[in-house]
VOVEX-74631 format. One line per field, with one value per residue (C-alpha): residue in three letters; x, y, z. Coordinates in steps of 0.25 Angstrom, whole numbers, m for minus. Example, Ala and Ser with C-alpha at 12.3 -4.5 7.8 and 13.67 -1.06 7.14 Angstrom:
BEGIN
rest = (Ala | Ser)
xx = (49 | 55)
yy = (m18 | m4)
zz = (31 | 29)
This chain:
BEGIN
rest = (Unk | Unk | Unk | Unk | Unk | Unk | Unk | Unk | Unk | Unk | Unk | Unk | Unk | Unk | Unk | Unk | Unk | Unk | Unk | Unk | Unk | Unk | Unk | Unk | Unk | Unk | Unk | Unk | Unk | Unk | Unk | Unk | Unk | Unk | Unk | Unk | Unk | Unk | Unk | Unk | Unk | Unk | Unk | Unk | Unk | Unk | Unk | Unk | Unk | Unk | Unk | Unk | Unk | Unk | Unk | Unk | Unk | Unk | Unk | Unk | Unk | Unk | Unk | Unk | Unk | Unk | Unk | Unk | Unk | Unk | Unk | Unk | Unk | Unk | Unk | Unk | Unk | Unk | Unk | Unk | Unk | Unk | Unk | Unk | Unk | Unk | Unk | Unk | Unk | Unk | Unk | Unk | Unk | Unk | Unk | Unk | Unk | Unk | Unk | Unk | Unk | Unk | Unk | Unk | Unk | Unk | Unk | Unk | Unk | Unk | Unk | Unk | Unk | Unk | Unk | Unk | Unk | Unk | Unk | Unk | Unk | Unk | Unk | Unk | Unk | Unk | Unk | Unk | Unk | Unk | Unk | Unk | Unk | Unk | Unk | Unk | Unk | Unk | Unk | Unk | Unk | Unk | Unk | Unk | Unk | Unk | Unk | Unk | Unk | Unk | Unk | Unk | Unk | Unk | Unk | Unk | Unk | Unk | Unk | Unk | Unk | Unk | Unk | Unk | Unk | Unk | Unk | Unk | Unk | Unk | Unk | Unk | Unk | Unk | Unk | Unk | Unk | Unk | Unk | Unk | Unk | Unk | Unk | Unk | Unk | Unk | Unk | Unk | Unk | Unk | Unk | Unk | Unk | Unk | Unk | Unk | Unk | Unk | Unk | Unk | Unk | Unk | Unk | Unk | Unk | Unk | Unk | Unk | Unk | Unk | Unk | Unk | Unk | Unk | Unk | Unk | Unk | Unk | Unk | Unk | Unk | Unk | Unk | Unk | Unk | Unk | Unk | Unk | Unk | Unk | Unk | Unk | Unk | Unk | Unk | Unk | Unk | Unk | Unk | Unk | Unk | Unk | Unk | Unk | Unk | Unk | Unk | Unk | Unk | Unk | Unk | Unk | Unk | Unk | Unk | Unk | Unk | Unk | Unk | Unk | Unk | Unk | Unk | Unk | Unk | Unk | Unk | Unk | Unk | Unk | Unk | Unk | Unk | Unk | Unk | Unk | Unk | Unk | Unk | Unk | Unk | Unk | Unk | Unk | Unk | Unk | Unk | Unk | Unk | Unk | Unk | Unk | Unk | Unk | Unk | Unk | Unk | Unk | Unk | Unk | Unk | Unk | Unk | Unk | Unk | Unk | Unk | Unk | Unk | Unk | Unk | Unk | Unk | Unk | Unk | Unk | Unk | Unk | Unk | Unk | Unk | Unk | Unk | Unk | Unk | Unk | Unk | Unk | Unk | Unk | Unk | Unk | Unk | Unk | Unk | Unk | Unk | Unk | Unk | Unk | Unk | Unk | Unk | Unk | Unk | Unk | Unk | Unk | Unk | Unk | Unk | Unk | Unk | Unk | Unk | Unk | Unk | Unk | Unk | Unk | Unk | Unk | Unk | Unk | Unk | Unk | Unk | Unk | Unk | Unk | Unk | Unk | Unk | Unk | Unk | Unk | Unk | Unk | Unk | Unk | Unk | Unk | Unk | Unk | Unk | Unk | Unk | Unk | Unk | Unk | Unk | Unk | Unk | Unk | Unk | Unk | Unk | Unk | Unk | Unk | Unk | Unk | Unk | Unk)
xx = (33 | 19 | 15 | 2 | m6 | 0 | m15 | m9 | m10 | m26 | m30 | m34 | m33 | m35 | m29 | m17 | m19 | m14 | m9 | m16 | m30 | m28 | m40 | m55 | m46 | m57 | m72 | m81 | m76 | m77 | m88 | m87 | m82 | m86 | m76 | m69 | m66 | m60 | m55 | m42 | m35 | m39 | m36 | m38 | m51 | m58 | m46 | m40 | m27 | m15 | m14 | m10 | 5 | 9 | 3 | 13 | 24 | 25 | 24 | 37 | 44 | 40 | 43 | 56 | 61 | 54 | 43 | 30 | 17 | 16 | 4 | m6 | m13 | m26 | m36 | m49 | m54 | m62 | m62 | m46 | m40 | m38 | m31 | m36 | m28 | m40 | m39 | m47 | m52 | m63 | m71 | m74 | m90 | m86 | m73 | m68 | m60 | m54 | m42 | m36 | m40 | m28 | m19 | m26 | m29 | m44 | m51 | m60 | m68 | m71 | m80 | m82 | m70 | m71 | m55 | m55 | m60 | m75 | m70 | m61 | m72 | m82 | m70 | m69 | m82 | m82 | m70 | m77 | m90 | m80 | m73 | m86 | m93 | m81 | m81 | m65 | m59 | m54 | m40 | m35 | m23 | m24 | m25 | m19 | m29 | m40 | m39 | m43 | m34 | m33 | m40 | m33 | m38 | m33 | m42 | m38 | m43 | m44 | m52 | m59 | m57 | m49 | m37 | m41 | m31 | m38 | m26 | m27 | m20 | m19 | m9 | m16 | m32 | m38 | m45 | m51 | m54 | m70 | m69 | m60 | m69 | m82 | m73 | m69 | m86 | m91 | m80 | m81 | m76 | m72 | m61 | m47 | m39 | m41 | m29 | m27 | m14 | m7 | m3 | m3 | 8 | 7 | 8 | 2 | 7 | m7 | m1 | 8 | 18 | 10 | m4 | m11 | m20 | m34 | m40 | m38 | m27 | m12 | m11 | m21 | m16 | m16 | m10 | 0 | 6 | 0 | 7 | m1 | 5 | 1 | m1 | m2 | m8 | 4 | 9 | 7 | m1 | m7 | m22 | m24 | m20 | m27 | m16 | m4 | m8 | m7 | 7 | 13 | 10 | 17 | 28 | 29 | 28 | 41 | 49 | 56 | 55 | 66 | 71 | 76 | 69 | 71 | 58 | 60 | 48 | 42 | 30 | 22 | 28 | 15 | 25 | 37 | 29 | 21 | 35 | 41 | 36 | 42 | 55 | 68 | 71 | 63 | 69 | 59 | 61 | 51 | 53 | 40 | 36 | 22 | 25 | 37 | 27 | 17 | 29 | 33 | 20 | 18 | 31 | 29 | 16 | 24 | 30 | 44 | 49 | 45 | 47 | 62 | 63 | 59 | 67 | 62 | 72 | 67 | 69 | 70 | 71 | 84 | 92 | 87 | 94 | 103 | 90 | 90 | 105 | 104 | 88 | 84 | 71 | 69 | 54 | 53 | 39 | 43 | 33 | 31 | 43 | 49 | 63 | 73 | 85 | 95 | 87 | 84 | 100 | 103 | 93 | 99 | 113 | 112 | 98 | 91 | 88 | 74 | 66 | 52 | 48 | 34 | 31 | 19 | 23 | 28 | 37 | 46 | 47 | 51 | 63 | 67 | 66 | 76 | 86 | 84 | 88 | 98 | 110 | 104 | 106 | 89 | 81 | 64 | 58 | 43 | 31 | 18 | 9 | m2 | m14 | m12 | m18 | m29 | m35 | m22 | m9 | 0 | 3 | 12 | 21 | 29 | 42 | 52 | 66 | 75 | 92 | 98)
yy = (58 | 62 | 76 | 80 | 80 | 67 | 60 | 47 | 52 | 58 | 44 | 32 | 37 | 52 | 64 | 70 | 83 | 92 | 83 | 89 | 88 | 75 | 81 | 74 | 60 | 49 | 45 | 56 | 60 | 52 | 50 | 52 | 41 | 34 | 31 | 45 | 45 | 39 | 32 | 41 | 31 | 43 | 55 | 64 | 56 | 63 | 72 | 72 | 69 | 69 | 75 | 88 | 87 | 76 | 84 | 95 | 86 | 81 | 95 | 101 | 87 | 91 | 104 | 102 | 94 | 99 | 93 | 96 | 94 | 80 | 73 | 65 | 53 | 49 | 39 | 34 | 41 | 29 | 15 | 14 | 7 | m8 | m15 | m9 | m15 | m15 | m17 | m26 | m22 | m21 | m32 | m47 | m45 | m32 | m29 | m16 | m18 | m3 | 6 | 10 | 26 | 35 | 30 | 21 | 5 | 8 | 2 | 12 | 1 | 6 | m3 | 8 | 15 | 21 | 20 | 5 | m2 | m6 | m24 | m19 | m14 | m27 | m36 | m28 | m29 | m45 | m46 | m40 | m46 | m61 | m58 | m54 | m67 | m76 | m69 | m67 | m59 | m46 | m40 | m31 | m25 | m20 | m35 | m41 | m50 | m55 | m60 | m50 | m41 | m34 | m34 | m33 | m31 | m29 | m28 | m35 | m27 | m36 | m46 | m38 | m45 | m43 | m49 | m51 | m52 | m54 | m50 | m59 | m60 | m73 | m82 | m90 | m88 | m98 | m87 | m81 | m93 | m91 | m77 | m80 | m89 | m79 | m68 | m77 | m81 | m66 | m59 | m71 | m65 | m53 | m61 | m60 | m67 | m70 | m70 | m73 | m65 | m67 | m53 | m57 | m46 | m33 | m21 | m13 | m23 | m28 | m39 | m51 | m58 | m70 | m72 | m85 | m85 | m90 | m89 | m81 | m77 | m74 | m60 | m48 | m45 | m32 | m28 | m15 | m13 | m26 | m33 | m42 | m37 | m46 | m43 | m54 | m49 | m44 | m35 | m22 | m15 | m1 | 1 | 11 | 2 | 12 | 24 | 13 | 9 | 23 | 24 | 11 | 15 | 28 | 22 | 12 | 25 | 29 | 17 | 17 | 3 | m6 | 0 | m8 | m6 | m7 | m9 | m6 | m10 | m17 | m23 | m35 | m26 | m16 | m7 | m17 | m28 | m18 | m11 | m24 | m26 | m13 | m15 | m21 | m26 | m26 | m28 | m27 | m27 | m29 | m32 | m39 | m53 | m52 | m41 | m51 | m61 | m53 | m48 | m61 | m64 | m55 | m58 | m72 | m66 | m59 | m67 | m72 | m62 | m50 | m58 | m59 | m45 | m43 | m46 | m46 | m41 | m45 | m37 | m23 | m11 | m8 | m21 | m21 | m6 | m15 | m17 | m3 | m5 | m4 | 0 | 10 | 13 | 11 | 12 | 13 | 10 | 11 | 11 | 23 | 23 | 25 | 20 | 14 | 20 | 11 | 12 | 27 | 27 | 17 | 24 | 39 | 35 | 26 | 31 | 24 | 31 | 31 | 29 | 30 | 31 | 27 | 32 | 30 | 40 | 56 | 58 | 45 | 50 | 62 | 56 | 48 | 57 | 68 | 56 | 50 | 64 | 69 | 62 | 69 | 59 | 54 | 68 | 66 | 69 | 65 | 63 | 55 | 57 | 46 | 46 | 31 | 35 | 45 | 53 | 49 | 57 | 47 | 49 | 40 | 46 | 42 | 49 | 49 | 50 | 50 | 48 | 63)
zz = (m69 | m72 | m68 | m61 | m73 | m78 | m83 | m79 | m64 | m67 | m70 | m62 | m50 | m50 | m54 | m50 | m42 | m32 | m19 | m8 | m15 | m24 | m32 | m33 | m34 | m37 | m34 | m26 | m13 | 0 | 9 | 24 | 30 | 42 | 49 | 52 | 63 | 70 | 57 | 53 | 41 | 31 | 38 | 24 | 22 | 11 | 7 | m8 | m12 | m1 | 12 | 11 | 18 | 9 | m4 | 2 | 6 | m7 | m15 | m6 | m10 | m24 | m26 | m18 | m30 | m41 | m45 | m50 | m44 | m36 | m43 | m36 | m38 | m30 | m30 | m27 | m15 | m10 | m7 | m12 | 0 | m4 | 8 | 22 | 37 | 46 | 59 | 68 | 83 | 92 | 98 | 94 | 86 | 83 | 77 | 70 | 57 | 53 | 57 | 69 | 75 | 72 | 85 | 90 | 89 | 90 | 75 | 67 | 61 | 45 | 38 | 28 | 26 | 13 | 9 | 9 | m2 | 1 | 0 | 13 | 20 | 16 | 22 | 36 | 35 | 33 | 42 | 53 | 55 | 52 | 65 | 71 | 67 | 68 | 84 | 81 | 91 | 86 | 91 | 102 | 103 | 119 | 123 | 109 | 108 | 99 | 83 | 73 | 71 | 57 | 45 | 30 | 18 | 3 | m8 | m21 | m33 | m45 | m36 | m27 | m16 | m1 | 3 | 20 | 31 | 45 | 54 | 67 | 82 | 80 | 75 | 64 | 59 | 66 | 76 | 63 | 55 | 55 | 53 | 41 | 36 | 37 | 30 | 19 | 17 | 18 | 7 | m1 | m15 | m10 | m1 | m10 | 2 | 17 | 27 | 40 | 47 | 61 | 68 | 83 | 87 | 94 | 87 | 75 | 62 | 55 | 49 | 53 | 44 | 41 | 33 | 31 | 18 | 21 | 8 | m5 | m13 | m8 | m12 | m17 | m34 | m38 | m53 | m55 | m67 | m75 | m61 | m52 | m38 | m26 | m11 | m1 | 14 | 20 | 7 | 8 | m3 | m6 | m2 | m13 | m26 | m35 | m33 | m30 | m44 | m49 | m41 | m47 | m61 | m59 | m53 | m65 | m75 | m66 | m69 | m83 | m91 | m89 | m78 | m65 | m53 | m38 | m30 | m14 | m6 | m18 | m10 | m18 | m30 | m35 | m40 | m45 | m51 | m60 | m65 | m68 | m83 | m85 | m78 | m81 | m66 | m53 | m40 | m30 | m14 | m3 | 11 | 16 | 12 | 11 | m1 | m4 | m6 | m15 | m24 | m27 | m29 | m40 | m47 | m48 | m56 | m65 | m78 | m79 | m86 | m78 | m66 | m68 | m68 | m52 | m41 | m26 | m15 | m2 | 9 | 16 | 5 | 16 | 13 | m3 | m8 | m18 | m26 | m32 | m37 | m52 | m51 | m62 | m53 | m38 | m34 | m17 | m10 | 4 | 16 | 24 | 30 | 17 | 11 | 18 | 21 | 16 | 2 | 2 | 4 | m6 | m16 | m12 | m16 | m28 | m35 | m44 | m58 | m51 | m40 | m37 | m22 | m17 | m5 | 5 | 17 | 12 | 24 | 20 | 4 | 8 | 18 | 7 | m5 | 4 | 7 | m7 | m15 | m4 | m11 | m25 | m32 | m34 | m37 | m34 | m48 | m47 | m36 | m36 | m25 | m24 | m15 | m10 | 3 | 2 | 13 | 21 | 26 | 16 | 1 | m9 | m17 | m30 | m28 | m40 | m38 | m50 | m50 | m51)
């Protein structure tokens, strides 16, 4: 595991430095943005490296097992947010496309937010005055009324162009077809994909379950690992693909060649798929079909030979524990919630040689690191702190756990 002063994590994307500061990072610092307040999605706006409670949270889990420093890598400081969930209020000819005020539904329209790569601002921008020229009628939740609802965006890198979802309370596009049409006109070569998705229930969820493609590709490509790893609209996928690159290729320094792996929620396969030249065997398990589609999406990309190395486990990391049996290295990438139990137990009581833990949300790692080394059979051997989420309260982590 590379140390603070390993040069492979001084490069790219920043040096490795104390956590609480996260040093000078990339680029000049940040102007004052225009939006605060009432905008609240970067409560440490401004600030270096991690919040301070996370930097000392994951020092006492250090030290309590051992280990040296715990290095961090940070990133661009701007403009590094490549997918942005907007959401859409306000009235018909004058609609707010941003993010809701800190409890509340009241929309903090952002048109320059600074974090957000500056093609997401140009297609709120185009978004906006579509529905206001196409006079679409923009969404309440008091009365559950109107059309426009959300707005998503991804940015494909190698194209430079977005993938846009216009989120609707309405069962099919018809509502939006002109503004469709002008929004397709005005982004012209900046447009990767247009999509049109049908959310008509109550409640907080963005998306609904089906997406109808009205122009473009199926799915934004990005490469990790000399692997082209696809994302259709309804995949999750890291905003910050600059330091999740730097995590994947730490994680593939973790997995020794030839070994068997077991991936629990594998996604669309950003880690497994750029492993797989390296790896004897790759069993992969996802629960979401939109992430199911882009997986085997990119392993139909890959060639016959490497493709048969891969096997795709459908279904909740719950029900799938078998898929680590015989696993050399088990890589976890839970949401925030963290593991599931039935797998922490499984994982606790017949451990892998190795397992490499990637975790969004400190409170869940650390639940999961207690219960996973109470049976004392998996010791914690190495941290990775990566600043995914700057000027927020979150931090991912690279937790190494190695069979005792």
């Amino acid at each position: 595991m590379p140390t603070s002063r390993d040069p492979r994590l001084e490069t790219a994307v920043g040096e490795s430095v104390d956590l609480s500061t996260g040093g000078p990072g990339r680029g000049v610092a940040l102007a004052p943005c225009s939006h605060r307040p009432p905008c609240t999605a970067c409560p440490r706006y401004g600030n270096p490296g991690i919040a301070p409670m996370a930097a000392a949270a994951l020092a006492q889990l250090a030290r309590a097992h051992g280990l040296a420093d715990v290095p961090l890598v940070s990133g661009p400081v701007a403009a590094f947010r490549l997918r942005a969930r907007l959401a859409i209020r306000g009235r018909m000819g004058s609609p707010k496309i941003g993010l809701f005020e800190e409890g509340t539904h009241r929309v903090v329209h952002v048109p320059n937010c600074r974090v957000h790569h500056p093609l997401i601002n140009r297609v709120a921008q185009t978004v906006r005055q579509a529905l206001v020229d196409a006079r679409v009628p923009i969404y309440s939740e008091t009365a559950h009324l109107g059309v426009a609802r959300y707005l998503q965006v991804a940015i494909e890198r190698r194209s430079h162009s977005a993938q846009v979802v216009l989120v609707a309370n309405s069962a099919t596009a018809e509502p939006l077809a002109q503004a469709l049409t002008l929004i397709r006109e005005r982004l012209g070569d900046e447009l990767h994909s247009l999509w049109f998705n049908a959310q008509c229930g109550r409640g907080n969820a963005v998306l609904g379950p089906q997406f109808e493609r009205i122009a473009g590709a199926e799915s934004v490509v990005e490469c990790f690992g000399g692997a082209d790893v696809h994302y259709p609209p309804g995949a999750f996928g890291q905003s910050n693909l600059e330091v999740a690159g730097e995590l994947i290729a730490e994680l593939r320094r973790q997995v020794p060649r030839d070994s068997r792996v077991a991936e629990f929620y594998a996604g669309v396969g950003a880690i497994g798929l750029s492993l797989i030249e390296q790896v004897q065997e790759l069993r992969l398990n996802e629960a979401s079909p939109q992430s199911l589609q882009g997986l085997q999406m990119g392993i139909a990309g890959l060639g016959e030979l490497v493709r048969s190395k891969a096997k795709v486990i459908p279904g909740p990391a719950a029900t799938s524990v078998d898929a680590a049996d015989g696993a050399d290295v088990v890589i976890v990438d839970p949401p925030r919630k963290g593991l599931d139990e039935p797998l922490t137990r499984h994982l606790a009581a017949q451990p892998p040689q190795r397992l490499l833990y990637v975790s969004c949300e400190l409170g869940s790692l650390l639940r999961d690191a207690s219960l996973l080394l109470e049976s004392g059979r998996l010791r914690l051997a190495a941290l990775t702190a990566f600043n995914l989420m700057p000027y927020t309260l979150h931090v991912e982590t690279l937790a190494r756990f190695e069979r005792s």
